[in-house]
C-alpha positions in Angstrom: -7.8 37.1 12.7 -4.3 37.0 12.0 -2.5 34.2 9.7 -0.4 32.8 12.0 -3.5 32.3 14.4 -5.0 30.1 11.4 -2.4 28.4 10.8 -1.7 27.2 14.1 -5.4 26.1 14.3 -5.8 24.7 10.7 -2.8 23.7 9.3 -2.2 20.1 8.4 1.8 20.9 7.3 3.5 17.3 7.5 0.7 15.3 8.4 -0.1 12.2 6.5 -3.6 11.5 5.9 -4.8 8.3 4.7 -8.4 8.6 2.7 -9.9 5.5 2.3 -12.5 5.8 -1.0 -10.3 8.6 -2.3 -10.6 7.8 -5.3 -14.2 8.3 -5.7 -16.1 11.8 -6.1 -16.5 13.1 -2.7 -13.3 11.0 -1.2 -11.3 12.5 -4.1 -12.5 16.3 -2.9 -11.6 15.4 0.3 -8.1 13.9 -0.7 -7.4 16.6 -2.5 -8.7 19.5 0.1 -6.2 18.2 2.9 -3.6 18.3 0.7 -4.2 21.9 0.3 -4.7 22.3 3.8 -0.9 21.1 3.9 -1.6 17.4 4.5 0.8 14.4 3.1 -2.0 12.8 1.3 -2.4 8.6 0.7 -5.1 7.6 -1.7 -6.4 4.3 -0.4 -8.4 2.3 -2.6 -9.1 -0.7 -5.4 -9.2 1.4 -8.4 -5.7 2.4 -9.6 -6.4 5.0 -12.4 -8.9 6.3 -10.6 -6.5 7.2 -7.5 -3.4 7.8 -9.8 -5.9 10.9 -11.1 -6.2 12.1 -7.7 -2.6 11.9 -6.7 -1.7 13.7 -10.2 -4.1 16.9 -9.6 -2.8 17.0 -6.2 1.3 16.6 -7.0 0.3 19.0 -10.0 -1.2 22.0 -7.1 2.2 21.5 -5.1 0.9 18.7 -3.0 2.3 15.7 -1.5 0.4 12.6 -2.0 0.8 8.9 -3.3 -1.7 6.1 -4.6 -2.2 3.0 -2.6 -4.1 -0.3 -3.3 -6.0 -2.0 -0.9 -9.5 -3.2 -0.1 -11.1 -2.0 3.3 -12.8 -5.3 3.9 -9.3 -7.1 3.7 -6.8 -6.9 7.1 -4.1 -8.3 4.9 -3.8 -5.8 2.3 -4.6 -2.5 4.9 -1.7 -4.2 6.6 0.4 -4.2 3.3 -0.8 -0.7 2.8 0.2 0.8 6.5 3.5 -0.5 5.8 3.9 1.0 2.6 2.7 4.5 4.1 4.9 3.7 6.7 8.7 3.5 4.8 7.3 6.0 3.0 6.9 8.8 5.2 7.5 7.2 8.7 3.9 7.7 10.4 0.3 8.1 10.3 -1.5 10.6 11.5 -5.1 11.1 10.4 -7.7 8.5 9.0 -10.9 9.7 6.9 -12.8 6.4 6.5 -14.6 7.4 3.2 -15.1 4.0 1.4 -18.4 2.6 1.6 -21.8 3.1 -0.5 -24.5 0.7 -1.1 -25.8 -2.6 -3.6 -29.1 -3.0 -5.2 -29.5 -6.2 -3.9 -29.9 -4.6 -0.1 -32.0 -2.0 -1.3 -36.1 -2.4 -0.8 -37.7 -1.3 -4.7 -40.9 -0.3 -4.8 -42.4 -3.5 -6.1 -40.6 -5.7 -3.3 -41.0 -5.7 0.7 -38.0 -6.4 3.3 -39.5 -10.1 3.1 -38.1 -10.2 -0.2 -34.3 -9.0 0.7 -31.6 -11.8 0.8 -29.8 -11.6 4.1 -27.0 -12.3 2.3 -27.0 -8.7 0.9 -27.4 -7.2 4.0 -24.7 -8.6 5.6 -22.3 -7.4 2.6 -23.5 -3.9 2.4 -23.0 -3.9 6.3 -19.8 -5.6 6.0 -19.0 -3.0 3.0 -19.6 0.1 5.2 -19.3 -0.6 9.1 -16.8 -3.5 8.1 -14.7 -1.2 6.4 -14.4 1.3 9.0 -13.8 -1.0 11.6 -10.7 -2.6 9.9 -8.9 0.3 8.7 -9.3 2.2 12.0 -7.7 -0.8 13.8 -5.0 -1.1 11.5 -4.0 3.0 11.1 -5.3 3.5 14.5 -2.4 1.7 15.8 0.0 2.5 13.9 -1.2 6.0 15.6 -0.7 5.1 18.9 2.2 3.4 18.8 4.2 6.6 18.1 5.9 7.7 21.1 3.9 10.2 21.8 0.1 9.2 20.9 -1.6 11.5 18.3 -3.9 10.8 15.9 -6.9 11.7 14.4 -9.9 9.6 12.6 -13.3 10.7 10.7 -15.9 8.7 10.1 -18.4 9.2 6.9 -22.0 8.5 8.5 -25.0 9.4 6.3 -28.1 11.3 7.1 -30.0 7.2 6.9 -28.2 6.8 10.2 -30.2 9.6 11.8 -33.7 9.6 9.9 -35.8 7.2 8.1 -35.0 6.9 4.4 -36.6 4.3 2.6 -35.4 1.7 0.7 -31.9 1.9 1.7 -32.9 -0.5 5.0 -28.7 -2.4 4.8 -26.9 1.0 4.3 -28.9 2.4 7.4 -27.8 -0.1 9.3 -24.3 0.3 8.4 -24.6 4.0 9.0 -26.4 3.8 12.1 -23.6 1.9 13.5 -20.8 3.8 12.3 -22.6 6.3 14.4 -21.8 4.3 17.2 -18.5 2.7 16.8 -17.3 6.5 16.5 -18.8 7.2 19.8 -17.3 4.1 21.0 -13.8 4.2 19.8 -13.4 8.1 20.6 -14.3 7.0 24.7 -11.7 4.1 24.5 -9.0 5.6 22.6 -9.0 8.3 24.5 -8.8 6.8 27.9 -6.7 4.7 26.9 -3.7 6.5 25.4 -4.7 10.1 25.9 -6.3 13.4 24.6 -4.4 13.0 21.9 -6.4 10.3 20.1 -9.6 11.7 19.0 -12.4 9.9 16.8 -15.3 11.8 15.2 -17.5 11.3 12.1 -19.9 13.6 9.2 -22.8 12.7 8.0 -23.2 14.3 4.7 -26.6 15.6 3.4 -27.1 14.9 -0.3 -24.4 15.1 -2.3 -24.2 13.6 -6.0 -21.8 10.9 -6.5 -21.7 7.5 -8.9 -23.8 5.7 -6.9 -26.8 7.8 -6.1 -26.9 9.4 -9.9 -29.5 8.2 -11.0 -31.8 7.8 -8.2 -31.7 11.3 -7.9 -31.4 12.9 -11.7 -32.6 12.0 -14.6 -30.4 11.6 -17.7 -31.3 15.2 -19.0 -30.3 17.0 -15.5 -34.0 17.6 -14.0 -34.4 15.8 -10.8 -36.1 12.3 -10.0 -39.2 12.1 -8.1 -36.8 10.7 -5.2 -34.8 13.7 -5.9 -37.3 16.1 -6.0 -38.7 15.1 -2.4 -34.8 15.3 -0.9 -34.8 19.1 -2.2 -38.7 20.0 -0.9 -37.1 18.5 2.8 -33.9 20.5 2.6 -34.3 24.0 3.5 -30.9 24.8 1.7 -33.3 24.0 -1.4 -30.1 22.2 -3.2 -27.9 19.0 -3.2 -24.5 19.5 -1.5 -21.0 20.4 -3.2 -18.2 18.3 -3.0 -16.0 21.2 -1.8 -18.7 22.0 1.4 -17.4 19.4 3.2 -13.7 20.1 2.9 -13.7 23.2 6.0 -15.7 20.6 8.1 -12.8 17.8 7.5 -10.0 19.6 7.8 -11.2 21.4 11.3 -12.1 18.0 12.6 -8.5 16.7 11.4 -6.5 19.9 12.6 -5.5 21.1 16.8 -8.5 23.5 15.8 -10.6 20.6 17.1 -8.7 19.4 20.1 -11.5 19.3 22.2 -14.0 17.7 20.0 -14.3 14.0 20.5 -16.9 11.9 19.7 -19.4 13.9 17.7 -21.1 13.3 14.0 -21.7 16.5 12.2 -24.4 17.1 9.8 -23.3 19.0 6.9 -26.6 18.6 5.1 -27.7 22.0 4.2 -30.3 21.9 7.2 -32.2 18.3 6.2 -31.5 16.4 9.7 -33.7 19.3 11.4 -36.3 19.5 9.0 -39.5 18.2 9.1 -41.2 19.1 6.4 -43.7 21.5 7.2 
């Protein structure tokens, strides 16, 4: 296939991305993939020398990016933040809602029952994760639409809890399961709304090892936990993800290659969604 023919389909040249989470291990991969996809790259999130590290490997490959600070749960400061973007490089064009994750306190142990759970950490860890879509993609989202002509582009992160039956994690499923729908949701309305041009679509990663899920899945020493070991036995891939593996998926849901595609979650999960185990 000719270069020009990729480019046209692929290329992000010029447009600015704003990656909420990108300062963590697989928003930071994903930051820093778009920018090398040609993407004006804003790394949106609370920890600042985290996200400066992200914006200086990216300026250091040639890229464009900057660090902002803001909190997904909090209108105000996204607000602040889309402002910012905006005198900065006059529009928005593409939203990857990364931040999210999961608290102990909304997580069933082994010794405890959903009896046990506080509603009040299910109703943060929900908040956290569906909250935190919700907010920023009304915020960006408009600033998307209110360009003259409407374009714009948003991924969701869903998780493979939205789709099957993982234990313990009973808040963050939740939260998944209705990210799930909001993007099926929001891709039907903005798109009858304002046009083809608006599109909404999500991925649901498989397994991928980040802060959070460390040590439920490895040990200190490398070798896998039992949790661990059953994720691997019900992928047929045999192996966690890489960071990097869900860079191609990202950018063609982000780029014209996917003009058509609207309202779809795509498992990039080394085959465990269709799995089941025998």
């Amino acid at each position: 296939m000719p270069d020009w023919i990729l480019n046209k389909l692929f290329s992000l040249k010029e447009q600015v991305v704003v990656v909420t989470g990108g300062s963590g291990v697989l928003g930071g991969a994903m930051a820093r993939g778009l920018a090398l996809a040609g993407a004006r790259v804003v790394v949106l999130g609370r920890n600042e020398a985290r996200a400066g590290a992200v914006v200086a490997d990216i300026t250091a490959n040639g890229g464009e990016s900057i660090a902002v600070l803001a909190d997904v749960s909090d209108r105000s400061q996204l607000e602040i933040a889309r402002d910012v973007i905006i005198q900065r490089w006059g529009q928005i064009d593409i939203l990857v809602n990364m931040a999210g994750g999961n608290i102990p306190a909304a997580t069933i142990t082994s010794d405890a029952t959903i009896f046990d759970m506080p509603h009040a950490a299910f109703e943060e860890v929900v908040s956290l994760n569906l909250l935190g879509t919700l907010l920023p993609s009304q915020v960006f989202g408009k600033a998307m639409i209110e360009k003259n002509q409407p374009y714009g582009c948003i991924v969701n992160i869903s998780s493979m809890s939205a789709i099957r039956v993982i234990s313990r994690v009973v808040g963050y499923s939740a939260a998944k399961a209705g990210i799930d729908n909001f993007t099926r949701w929001l891709a039907v309305e903005l798109a009858q709304k304002y046009g083809d041009g608006m599109r909404v679509n999500a991925i649901a990663p498989g397994f991928f090892i980040g802060e959070q899920n460390r040590d439920l899945l490895l040990n200190t020493d490398g070798s896998l936990t039992v949790r661990g070991q059953k994720i691997i036995e019900h992928t047929p891939a045999g192996r966690f993800g890489k960071p990097d593996e869900l860079l191609s998926t990202l950018i063609w849901l982000c780029s014209s290659g996917s003009s058509f595609v609207n309202g779809v979650v795509v498992p990039v999960d080394g085959g465990f969604s269709i799995y089941s185990g025998v």
